[in-house]
Steps between C-alpha positions, in 0.01 A plus 500: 500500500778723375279773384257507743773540739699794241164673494450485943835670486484724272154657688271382195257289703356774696182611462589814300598259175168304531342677295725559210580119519143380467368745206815369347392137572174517372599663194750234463235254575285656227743503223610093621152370422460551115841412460506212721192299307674592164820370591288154651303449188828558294708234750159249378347493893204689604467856542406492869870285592666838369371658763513250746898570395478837542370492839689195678846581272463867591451458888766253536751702280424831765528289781792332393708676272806722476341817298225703754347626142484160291172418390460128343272313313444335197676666228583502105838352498339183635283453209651246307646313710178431724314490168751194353480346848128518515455339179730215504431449922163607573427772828635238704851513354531843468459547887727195603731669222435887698589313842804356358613768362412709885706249610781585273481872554451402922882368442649765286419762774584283786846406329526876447544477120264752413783755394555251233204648298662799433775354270277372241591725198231755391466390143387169638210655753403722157507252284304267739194741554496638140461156397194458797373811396485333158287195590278629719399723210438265273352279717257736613351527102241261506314636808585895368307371160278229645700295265438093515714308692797459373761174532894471420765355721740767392486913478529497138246227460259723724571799333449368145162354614406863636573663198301260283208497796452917444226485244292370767535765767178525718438913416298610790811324710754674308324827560451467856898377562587799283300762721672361756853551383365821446389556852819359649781694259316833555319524837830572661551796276175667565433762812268389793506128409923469485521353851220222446689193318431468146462159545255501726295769296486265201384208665254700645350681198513186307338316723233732552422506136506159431270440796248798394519354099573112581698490182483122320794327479704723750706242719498603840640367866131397521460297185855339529594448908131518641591839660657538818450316867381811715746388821865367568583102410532267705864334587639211358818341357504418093513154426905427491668215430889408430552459111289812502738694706795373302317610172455824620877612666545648128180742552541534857868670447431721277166618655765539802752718312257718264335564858792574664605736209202660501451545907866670518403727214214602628633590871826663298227725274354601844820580692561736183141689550495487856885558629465147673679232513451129493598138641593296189501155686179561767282624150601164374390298815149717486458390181580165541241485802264656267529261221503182756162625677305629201420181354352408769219772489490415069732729440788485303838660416545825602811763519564849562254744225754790368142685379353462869753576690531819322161586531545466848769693538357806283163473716779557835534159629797457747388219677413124512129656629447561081570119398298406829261717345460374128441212614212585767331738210554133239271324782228776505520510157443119427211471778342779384490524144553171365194416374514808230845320368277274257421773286862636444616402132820338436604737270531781710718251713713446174523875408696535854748243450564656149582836719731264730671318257601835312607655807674168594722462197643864559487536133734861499724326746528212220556703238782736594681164644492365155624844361754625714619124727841321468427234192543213783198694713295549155572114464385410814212704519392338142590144570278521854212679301476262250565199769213607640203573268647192282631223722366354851548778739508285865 
């Protein structure tokens, strides 16, 4: 309890930082949930086990970890990973294969070897999340278009079927999914409505429409999940057994080290806003307490959210009270207003992960590495890119 003992020293647990902590929490908490059911649906579990993420991951990462401004969750980076684990394992796997992987990241930060993380070279982080960036785009087509469903082992397989698969693009879907890139690119930029998420604003106005007009053919967490249980799950273990756990040391690692990569990051992007500074090795035994408890709630991997812990930061969070927070306003939010989820269309879902995966793949970053690198860091940053969208990425 590193941070919660940094933040008792440095005065911020007194009641004067309450409040800024907890309007920073709940708008935290507010900008998770959208995020956290598309990044579910695009990992192939249900919508409601994002959350579930969100809210165990979250409160075990402020407890636990080494950054008093971390907020953590489900987030994009995962993506294909959990997706390719889903698919071949089933929900079960993927949380045996998110407990391993705790496991793994419970060991790096006990051993102390999370100062480790910083020497892997920059054109291989860039390369890595461009390439991401690049699937979850793509992969988020045939819900954007209402598309049919789509099959191919391989990217280019899936992205040839796409392509031919476009003459059949539901228009009313299409439509929707477009107002809501809309909504998300340019609420920001307008006065009075800047500080309300753009995500949240789509999902909202596109769900209102679609459950005023009832448009046919519009897929939405309703017509493909059943909507969302209003409540918390219940505990349990997933069904484990010993080839299984040997199948899955492949995905389990590299859910560990993309998660550890993506934790540090996060807390580093935070000491930069906020003048802090955090414990590398107790951030990685947070999140490996995170990732070993959160299946058992039906959750699933979850790291450190760069975008969140931003947010929280900009809103004046200084404190473990914020992640305490999101995760109290998640619970409010999921008893109170679950039963509206079943009208909210999928395409607004995949119009937000189009924003993330653009903002993921840091496409100006890319681009002036490829211009102005070393030819060795250009080669690097290539060879990972393509690695990624074209090979097997655990």
């Amino acid at each position: 309890m590193i941070a919660i003992r940094e933040a008792w020293k440095a005065g911020l647990l007194g009641r004067e930082h309450w409040l800024r902590n907890i309007v920073s929490g709940v708008i935290v908490g507010v900008v998770a949930l959208p995020l956290a059911m598309a990044f579910a649906i695009a990992s192939g579990v249900k919508p409601e086990q994002g959350i579930y993420t969100a809210i165990v991951g979250g409160l075990l990462v402020s407890l636990f970890g080494g950054s008093r401004l971390q907020i953590a969750g489900p987030t994009g980076a995962f993506i294909v990973i959990l997706a390719s684990v889903t698919a071949k394992y089933g929900v079960d796997g993927l949380q045996v294969a998110t407990m391993m992987a705790g496991a793994i990241l419970l060991l790096l930060g006990i051993t102390k070897l999370g100062a480790l993380i910083k020497f892997i070279p920059d054109p291989v982080i860039v390369g890595f999340t461009a390439g991401i960036g690049v699937i979850i785009w793509v992969g988020q087509w045939k819900d954007f278009l209402g598309l049919p469903k789509i099959s191919g082992e391989h990217f280019h397989e899936r992205l040839w079927h796409l392509i031919q698969a476009f003459p059949n693009l539901h228009v009313p879907t299409t439509l929707l999914a477009l107002l809501s890139l809309a909504l998300v690119v340019l609420t920001p930029r307008l006065p009075g409505v800047k500080r309300v998420p753009g995500p949240l604003i789509a999902m909202v106005v596109v769900t209102a429409l679609h459950a005023y007009f009832q448009f046919d053919g519009v897929a939405t967490i309703g017509s493909a999940f059943g909507g969302i249980p209003q409540g918390l799950p219940k505990i349990g273990l997933p069904q484990i057994t010993l080839p299984q756990v040997i199948e899955l040391i492949g995905p389990a690692f590299a859910i560990a080290m993309l998660g550890a990569i993506e934790s540090l990051l996060s807390a580093v992007v935070a000491d930069g806003m906020a003048g802090t500074k955090h414990d590398s090795n107790q951030e990685l035994i947070g999140q490996g307490i995170a990732n070993l408890v959160t299946p058992l709630f039906g959750g699933f991997a979850a790291t450190g959210a760069i975008a969140r812990t931003a947010t929280n930061v900009r809103n004046g969070g200084n404190s473990p009270i914020a992640g305490f927070t999101h995760a109290l306003t998640l619970i409010l939010l999921i008893f109170f207003l679950a039963p509206l989820a079943s009208d909210i269309p999928l395409c607004a879902l995949a119009a937000i992960l189009f924003v993330v995966a653009y903002n993921m793949s840091e496409l100006k970053h890319f681009k002036r590495m490829v211009k102005r690198a070393p030819k060795a860091d250009v080669a690097i940053l290539l060879i990972t890119f393509g690695l990624t969208v074209f090979s097997d990425l655990t």
